[in-house]
C-alpha positions in Angstrom: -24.1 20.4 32.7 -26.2 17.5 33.5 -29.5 19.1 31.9 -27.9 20.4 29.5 -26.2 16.9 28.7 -29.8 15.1 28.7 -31.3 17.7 26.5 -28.3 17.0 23.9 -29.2 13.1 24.5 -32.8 13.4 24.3 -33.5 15.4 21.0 -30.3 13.8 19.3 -31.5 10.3 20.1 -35.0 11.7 18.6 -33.8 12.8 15.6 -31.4 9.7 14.6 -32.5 7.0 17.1 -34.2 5.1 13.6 -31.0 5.6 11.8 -29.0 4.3 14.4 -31.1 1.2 14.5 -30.9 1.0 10.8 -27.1 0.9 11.0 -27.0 -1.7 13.3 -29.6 -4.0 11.3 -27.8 -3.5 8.2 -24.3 -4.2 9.9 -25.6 -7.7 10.8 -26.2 -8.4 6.7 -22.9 -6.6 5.5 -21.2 -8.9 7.6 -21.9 -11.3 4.8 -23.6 -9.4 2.3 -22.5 -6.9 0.5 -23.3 -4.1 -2.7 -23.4 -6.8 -6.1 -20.5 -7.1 -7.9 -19.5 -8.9 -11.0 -17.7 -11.8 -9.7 -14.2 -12.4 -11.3 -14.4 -15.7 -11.4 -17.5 -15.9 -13.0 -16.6 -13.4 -15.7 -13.7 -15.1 -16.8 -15.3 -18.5 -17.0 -18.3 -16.4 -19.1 -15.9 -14.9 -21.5 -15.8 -16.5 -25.2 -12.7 -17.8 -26.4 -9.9 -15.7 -27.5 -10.0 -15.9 -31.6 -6.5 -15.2 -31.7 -6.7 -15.9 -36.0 -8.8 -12.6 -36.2 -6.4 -10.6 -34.7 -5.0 -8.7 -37.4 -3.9 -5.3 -36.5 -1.7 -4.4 -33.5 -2.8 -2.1 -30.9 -0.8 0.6 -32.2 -2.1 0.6 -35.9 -5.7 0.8 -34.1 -5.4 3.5 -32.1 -3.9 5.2 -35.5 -7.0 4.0 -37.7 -9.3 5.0 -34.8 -7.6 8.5 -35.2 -7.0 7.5 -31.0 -3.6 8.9 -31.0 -4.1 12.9 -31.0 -4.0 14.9 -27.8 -1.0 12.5 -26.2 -3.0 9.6 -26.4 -1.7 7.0 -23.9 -2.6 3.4 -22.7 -2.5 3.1 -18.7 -4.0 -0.6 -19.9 -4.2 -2.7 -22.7 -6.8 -6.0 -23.1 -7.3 -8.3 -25.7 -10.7 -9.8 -25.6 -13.6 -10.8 -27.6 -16.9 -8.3 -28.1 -19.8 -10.8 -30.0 -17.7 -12.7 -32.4 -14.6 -10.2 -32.9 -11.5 -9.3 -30.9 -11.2 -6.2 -29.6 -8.9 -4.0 -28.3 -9.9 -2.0 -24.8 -7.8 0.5 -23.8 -7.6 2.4 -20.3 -5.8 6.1 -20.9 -6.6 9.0 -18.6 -9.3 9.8 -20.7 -11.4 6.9 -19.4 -12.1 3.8 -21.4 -12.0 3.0 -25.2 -12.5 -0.3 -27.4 -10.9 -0.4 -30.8 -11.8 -3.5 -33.5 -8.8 -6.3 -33.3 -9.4 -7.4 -36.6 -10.2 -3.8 -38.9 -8.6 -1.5 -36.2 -11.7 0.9 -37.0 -13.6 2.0 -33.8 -15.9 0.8 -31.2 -17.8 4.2 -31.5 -21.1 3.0 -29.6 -23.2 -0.7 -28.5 -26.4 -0.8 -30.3 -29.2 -2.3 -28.8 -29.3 -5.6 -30.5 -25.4 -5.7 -30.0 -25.9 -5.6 -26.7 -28.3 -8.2 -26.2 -25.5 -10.5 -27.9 -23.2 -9.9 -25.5 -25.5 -10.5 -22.6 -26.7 -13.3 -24.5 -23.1 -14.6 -24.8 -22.1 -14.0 -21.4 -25.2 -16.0 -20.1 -24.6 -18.8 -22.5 -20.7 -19.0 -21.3 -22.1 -20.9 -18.3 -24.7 -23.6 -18.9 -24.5 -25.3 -15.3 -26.7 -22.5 -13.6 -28.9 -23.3 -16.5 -29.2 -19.3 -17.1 -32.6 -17.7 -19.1 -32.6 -18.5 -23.0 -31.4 -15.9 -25.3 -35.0 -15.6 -26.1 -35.9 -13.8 -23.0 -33.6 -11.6 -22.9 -35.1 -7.8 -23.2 -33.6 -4.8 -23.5 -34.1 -2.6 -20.6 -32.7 0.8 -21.1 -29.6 3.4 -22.0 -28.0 4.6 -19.3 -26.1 8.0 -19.4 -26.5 8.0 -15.8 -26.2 5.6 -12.6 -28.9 3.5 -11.5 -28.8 2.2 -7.7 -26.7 -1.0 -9.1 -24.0 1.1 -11.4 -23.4 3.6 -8.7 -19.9 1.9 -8.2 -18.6 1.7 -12.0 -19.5 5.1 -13.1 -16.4 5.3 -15.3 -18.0 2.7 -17.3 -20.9 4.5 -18.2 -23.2 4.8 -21.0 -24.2 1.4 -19.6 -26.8 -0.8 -21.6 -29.3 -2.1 -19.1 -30.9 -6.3 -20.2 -33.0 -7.9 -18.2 -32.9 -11.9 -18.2 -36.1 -13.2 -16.3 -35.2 -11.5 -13.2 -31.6 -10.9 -13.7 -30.5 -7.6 -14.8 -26.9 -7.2 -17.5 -25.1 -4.2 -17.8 -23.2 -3.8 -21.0 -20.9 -0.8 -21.0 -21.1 1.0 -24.4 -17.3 2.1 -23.6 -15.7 -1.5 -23.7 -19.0 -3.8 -25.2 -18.8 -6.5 -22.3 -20.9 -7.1 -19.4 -19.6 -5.2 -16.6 -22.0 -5.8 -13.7 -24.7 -8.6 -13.1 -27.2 -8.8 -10.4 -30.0 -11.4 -9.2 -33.2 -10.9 -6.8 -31.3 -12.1 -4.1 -28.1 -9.4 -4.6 -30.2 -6.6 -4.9 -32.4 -7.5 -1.9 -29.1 -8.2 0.4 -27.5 -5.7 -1.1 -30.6 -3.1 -0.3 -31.0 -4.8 3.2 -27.1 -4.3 4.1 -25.5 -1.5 1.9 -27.6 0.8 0.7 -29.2 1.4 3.9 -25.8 1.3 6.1 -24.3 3.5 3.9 -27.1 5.9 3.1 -26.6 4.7 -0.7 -29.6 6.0 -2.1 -29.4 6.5 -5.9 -30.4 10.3 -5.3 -28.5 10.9 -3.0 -25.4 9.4 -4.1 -25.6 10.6 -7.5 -25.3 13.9 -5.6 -21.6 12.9 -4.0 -20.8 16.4 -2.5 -24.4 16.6 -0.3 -24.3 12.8 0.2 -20.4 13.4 2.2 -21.9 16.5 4.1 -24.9 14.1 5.2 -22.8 11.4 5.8 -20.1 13.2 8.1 -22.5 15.5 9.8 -24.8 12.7 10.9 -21.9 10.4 12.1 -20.5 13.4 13.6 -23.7 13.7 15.4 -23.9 10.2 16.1 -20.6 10.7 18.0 -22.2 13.5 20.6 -25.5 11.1 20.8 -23.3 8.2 22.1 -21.1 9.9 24.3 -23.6 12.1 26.3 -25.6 9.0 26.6 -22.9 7.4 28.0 -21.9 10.4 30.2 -25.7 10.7 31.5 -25.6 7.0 31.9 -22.6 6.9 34.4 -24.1 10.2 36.2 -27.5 8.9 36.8 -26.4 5.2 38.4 -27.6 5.3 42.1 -25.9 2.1 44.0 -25.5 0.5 40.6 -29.2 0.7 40.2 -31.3 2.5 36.9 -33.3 5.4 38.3 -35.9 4.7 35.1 -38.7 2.5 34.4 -40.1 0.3 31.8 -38.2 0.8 28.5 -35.8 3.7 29.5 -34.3 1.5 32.4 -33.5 -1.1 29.4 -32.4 1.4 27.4 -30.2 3.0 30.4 -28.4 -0.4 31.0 -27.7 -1.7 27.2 -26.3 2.1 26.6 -24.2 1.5 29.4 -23.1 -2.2 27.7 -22.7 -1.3 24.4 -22.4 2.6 24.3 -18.5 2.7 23.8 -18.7 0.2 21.2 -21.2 2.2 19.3 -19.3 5.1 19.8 -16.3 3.9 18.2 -18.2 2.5 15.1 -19.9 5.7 14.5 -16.3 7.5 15.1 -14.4 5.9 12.6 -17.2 5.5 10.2 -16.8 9.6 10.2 -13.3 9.4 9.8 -13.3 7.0 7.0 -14.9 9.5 5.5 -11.7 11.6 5.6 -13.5 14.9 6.8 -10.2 16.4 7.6 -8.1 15.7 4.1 -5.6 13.7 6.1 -5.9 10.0 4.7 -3.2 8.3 2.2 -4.4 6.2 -0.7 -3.4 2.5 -1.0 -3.3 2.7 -4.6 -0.2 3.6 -6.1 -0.4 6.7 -8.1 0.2 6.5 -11.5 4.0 8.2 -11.5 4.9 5.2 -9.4 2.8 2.5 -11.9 4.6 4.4 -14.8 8.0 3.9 -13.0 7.8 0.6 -12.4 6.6 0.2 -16.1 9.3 2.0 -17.7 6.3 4.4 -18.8 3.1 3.9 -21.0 2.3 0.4 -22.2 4.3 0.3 -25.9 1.7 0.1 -28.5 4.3 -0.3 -31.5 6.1 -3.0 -30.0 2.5 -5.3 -29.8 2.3 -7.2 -33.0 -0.1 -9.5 -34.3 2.2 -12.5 -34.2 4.0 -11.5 -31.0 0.4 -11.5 -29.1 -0.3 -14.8 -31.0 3.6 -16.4 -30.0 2.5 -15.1 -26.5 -1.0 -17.2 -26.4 0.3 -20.0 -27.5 2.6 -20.2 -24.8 0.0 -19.8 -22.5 -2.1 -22.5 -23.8 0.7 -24.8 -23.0 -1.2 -24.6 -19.2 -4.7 -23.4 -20.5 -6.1 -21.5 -23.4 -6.6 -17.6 -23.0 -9.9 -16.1 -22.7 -8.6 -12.6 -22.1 -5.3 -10.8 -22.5 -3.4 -8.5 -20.4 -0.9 -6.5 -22.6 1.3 -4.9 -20.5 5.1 -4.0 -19.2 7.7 -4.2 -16.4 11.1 -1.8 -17.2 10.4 -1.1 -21.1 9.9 -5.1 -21.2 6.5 -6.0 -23.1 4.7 -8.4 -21.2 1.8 -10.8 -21.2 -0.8 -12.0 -18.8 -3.9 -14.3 -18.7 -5.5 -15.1 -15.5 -8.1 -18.9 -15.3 -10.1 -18.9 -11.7 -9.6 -22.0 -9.9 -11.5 -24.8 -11.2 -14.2 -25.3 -13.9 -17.6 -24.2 -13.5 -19.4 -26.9 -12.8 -16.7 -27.2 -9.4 -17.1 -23.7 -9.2 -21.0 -24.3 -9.3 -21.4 -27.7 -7.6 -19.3 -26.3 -4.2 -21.5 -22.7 -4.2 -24.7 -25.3 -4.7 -23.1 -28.0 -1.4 -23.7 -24.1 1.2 -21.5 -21.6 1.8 -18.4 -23.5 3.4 -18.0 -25.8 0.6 -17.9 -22.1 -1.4 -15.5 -20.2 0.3 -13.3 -23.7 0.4 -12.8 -23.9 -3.4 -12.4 -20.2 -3.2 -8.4 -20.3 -4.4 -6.2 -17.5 -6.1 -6.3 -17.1 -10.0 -3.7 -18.9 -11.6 -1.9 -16.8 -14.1 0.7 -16.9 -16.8 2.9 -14.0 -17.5 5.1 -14.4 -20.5 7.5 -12.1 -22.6 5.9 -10.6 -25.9 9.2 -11.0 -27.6 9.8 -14.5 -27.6 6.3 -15.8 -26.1 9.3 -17.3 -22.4 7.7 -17.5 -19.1 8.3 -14.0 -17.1 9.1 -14.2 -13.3 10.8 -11.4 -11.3 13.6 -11.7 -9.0 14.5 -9.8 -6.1 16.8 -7.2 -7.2 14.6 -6.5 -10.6 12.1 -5.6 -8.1 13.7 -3.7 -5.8 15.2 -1.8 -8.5 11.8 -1.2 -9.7 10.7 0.2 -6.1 13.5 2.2 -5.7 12.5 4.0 -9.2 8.9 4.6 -8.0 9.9 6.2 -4.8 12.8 8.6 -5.8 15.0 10.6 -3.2 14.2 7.5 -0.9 16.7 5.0 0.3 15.4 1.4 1.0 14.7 0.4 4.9 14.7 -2.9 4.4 13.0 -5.7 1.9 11.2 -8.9 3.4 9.5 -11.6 1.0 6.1 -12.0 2.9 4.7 -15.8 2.7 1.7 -14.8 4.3 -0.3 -11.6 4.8 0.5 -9.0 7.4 -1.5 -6.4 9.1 -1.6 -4.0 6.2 -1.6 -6.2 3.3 -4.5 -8.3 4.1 -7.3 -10.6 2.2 -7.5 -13.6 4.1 -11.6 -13.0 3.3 -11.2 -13.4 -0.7 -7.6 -14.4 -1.1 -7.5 -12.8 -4.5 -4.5 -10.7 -3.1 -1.6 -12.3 -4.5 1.7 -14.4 -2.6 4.1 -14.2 -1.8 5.0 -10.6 -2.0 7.9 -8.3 -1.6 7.6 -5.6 0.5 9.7 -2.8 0.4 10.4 -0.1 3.3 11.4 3.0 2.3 12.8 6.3 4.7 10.7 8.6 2.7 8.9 11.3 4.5 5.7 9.4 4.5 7.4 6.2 5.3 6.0 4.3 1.8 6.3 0.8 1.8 5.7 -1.1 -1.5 4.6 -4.4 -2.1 5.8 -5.8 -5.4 4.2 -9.3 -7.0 7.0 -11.2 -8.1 4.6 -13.1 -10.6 3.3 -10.1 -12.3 5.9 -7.5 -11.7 3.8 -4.8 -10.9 2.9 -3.1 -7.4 -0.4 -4.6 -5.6 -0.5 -2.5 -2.5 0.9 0.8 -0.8 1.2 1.5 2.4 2.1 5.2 4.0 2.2 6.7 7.4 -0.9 8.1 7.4 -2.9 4.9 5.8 -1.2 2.6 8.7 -2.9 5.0 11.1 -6.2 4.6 9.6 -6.0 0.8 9.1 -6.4 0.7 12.9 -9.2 3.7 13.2 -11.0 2.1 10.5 -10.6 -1.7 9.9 -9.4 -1.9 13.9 -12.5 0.0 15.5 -14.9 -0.3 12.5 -14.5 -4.2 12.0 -12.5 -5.2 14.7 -10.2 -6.7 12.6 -6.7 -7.2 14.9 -4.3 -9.3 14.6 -5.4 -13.0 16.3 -8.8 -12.3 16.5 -10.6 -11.0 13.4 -9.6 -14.2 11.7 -10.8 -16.8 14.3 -14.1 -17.7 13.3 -16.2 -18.2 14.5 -15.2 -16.0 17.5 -15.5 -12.8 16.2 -18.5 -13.6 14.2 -20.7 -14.4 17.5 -18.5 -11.6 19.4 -19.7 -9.3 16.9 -23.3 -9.9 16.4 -23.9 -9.7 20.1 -22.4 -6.5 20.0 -24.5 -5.5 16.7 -27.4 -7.0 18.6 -26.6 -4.9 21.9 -26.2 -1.3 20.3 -29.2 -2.6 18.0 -32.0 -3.1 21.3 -30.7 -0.3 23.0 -31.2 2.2 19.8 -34.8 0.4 19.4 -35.5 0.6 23.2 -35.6 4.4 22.9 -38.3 4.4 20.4 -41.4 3.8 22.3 -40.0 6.5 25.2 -39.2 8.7 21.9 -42.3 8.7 20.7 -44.9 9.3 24.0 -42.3 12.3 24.5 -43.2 13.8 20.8 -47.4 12.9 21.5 -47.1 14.6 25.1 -45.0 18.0 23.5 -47.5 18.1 20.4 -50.6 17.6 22.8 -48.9 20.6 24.7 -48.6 22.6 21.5 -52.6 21.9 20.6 -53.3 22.8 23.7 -51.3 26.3 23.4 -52.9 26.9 20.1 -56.4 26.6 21.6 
């Protein structure tokens, strides 16, 4: 057992000892780094303003003139924005996305190139306190019809029009003509350095999704048996709580012995978030329970012209609308315009003062959520929403319903805060034992919870980040607890490499030697 235990160790830790020391160098930057993203704050502050005026069709009598409304056309979502210098109507159905003209109601059929560079040049001119590239040096970079490494993530958005500005890179979705990702030097070099290598995130492989799972789950699987029978080999060859190696291999022996477990139980639930076994719940709600809470699809014929208008001017009353959310809680027509905390130069001047000052100022979005039918304030109360649960989860009867001030285990985002509070959560008897947990602002659910995505909360954010409760939020305790750990499984992957490789010189002298 013991041989054949070392011979599992040996050639495994060959094989994967270099990957295993990439995951633990690219832990240490996701912990603060991670894949670029469009930040929401910044994309509303970039947005031109809403020119409610131009608006002069209602959603409805565009999807009709767009000839939209064959097949069962439905809207899951509804915005009002601006693309260039007209509104515009973008629509979510299960279709994917489409953007119909506010003011004509004919057709966004497809972004030309110079339409393009307008709205990258509009977005980069939204903001003049990073002092962004003139619109003069912006060039247009490609079409995309497929993923590059940075789109990987908002596939649904594609064609994608790729600008460069200097050495930023736009990405205008032909679908819904507004800039839908932005990246810099320094997000795609942190976002290489901690991502895309952690994660194996490779633009050909991850374009291929159904190889890049197998490779994922096989080599974590595998990463599993490398850990543990180093551990068991470990334990077996301590003589009088001495290392029976030498040079290298006895460092290696005693770090493995320090930081095995730990490494074990990142690799384990990184397979298992991974679902290999098809037995994970979804957070997100599906879209029976959205549509019940709704009172169905969002109704186009009830969104006028002068009701949207009514609606933003009520708004403005607090701050003027940049985007529109047209939407609907029980049959009502609703409403909602988000502003991020602060102007930009705040936003700027506290990212500028170092990363403390940032996440400081980081603050929810206010928002305004107000009736379409006579432009009132909306708010929920408690029995609208609970009635609104109970309708999502049918054949269910109610546990109990708490009003959370603060987040819980499960509904968590002390990190970004963009989570809303308070919430209502619901408990339900259900065979999966749902909860819900119901904005009272918006009307709408944020977050599910059900048996089985409970369990993997604490396989996955428990083992994988050690996130529990009274420790994953004292910083910065668990960062230094964490990095020494990251640094531990990281020397004692790298430790094997020099042993590693005299092994493979000695066995392919061996071989020449056999040739001869």
């Amino acid at each position: 057992m013991r041989r054949a235990l070392t011979l599992l160790h040996r050639w495994l830790g060959i094989a994967g000892n270099l990957l295993f020391v990439v995951w633990f160098a690219s832990a240490l930057v996701m912990m603060y780094a991670r894949m670029p993203a469009l930040d929401p704050g910044e994309r509303l502050n970039r947005l031109p303003p809403l020119d409610l005026d131009a608006v002069q069709v209602g959603p409805a009598q565009a999807v009709a003139a767009a000839r939209l409304d064959a097949d069962g056309f439905s809207a899951v979502q509804v915005r009002l924005g601006m693309a260039g210098e007209r509104p515009v109507y973008r629509l979510r159905t299960a279709r994917g996305w489409t953007a119909v003209y506010a003011d004509s109601g004919s057709p966004l059929l497809q972004v030309s190139e110079g339409q393009a560079l307008g709205i990258a040049s509009s977005y980069l001119a939204g903001n003049d306190v990073t002092a962004p590239p003139a619109a003069a040096t912006l060039t247009y970079d490609a079409y995309l019809t497929r993923p590059d490494q940075w789109s990987l993530q908002i596939r649904a958005l594609l064609p994608l029009h790729r600008v460069r500005a200097a050495n930023d890179v736009l990405y205008v979705s032909d679908r819904t003509a507004e800039v839908v990702m932005a990246t810099t030097p320094g997000s795609r070099f942190w976002g290489t350095a901690g991502a895309v290598f952690h994660w194996l995130y490779f633009t050909p492989l991850r374009t291929h999704s159904a190889f890049w799972y197998q490779l994922i789950v096989w080599t974590a699987s595998l990463g599993c048996a490398l850990t543990l029978s180093g551990l068991a080999i470990g334990l077996m060859r301590i003589r009088r709580k001495r290392s029976p190696y030498r040079g290298m291999l006895r460092w290696h022996h005693y770090s493995g012995l320090a930081f095995g477990a730990t490494a074990f139980t990142w690799v384990l639930s990184g397979a298992l978030s991974m679902d290999p076994f098809g037995w994970q719940a979804g957070r997100t709600t599906s879209p029976a329970q959205q549509a019940a809470v709704a009172g169905g699809a969002v109704p186009l014929h009830r969104l006028e012209p002068h009701s949207i208008r009514t609606a933003a001017g009520s708004i403005s009353e607090s701050f003027p609308p940049r985007e529109l959310d047209l939407l609907q809680f029980a049959g009502e027509p609703l409403a909602l315009a988000y502003r991020p905390p602060g102007d930009e130069r705040s936003y700027a001047d506290s990212y500028a003062s170092g990363p403390l000052a940032f996440l400081a100022a980081v603050q929810p979005f206010e928002k305004r959520l107000v009736s379409l039918e006579d432009g009132t304030p909306r708010r929920f109360d408690q029995p609208e929403l609970l009635a609104a649960a109970a309708a999502a989860v049918p054949e269910s009867n109610v546990i109990d319903a708490t009003v959370l001030q603060e987040y819980d285990a499960y509904y968590d985002d002390r990190r970004h805060r963009l989570l809303p509070l308070p919430v209502l959560r619901v408990r339900f008897d259900n065979p999966d034992r749902t909860w819900l947990y119901l904005d009272p602002a918006l009307g709408r659910i944020v977050h599910r919870e059900q048996r089985r995505s409970r369990l993997d909360r604490w396989l996955y954010r428990g083992l994988h980040r050690l996130d529990f409760p009274g420790f994953y939020h004292r910083r910065p305790l668990w960062d230094i607890v964490v990095v020494v750990l990251l640094l531990g499984g990281l020397f004692s992957s790298a430790s094997s490499l020099v042993p590693a490789a005299k092994r493979l010189r000695r066995h392919a002298a061996r071989l020449r030697r056999q040739a001869d």
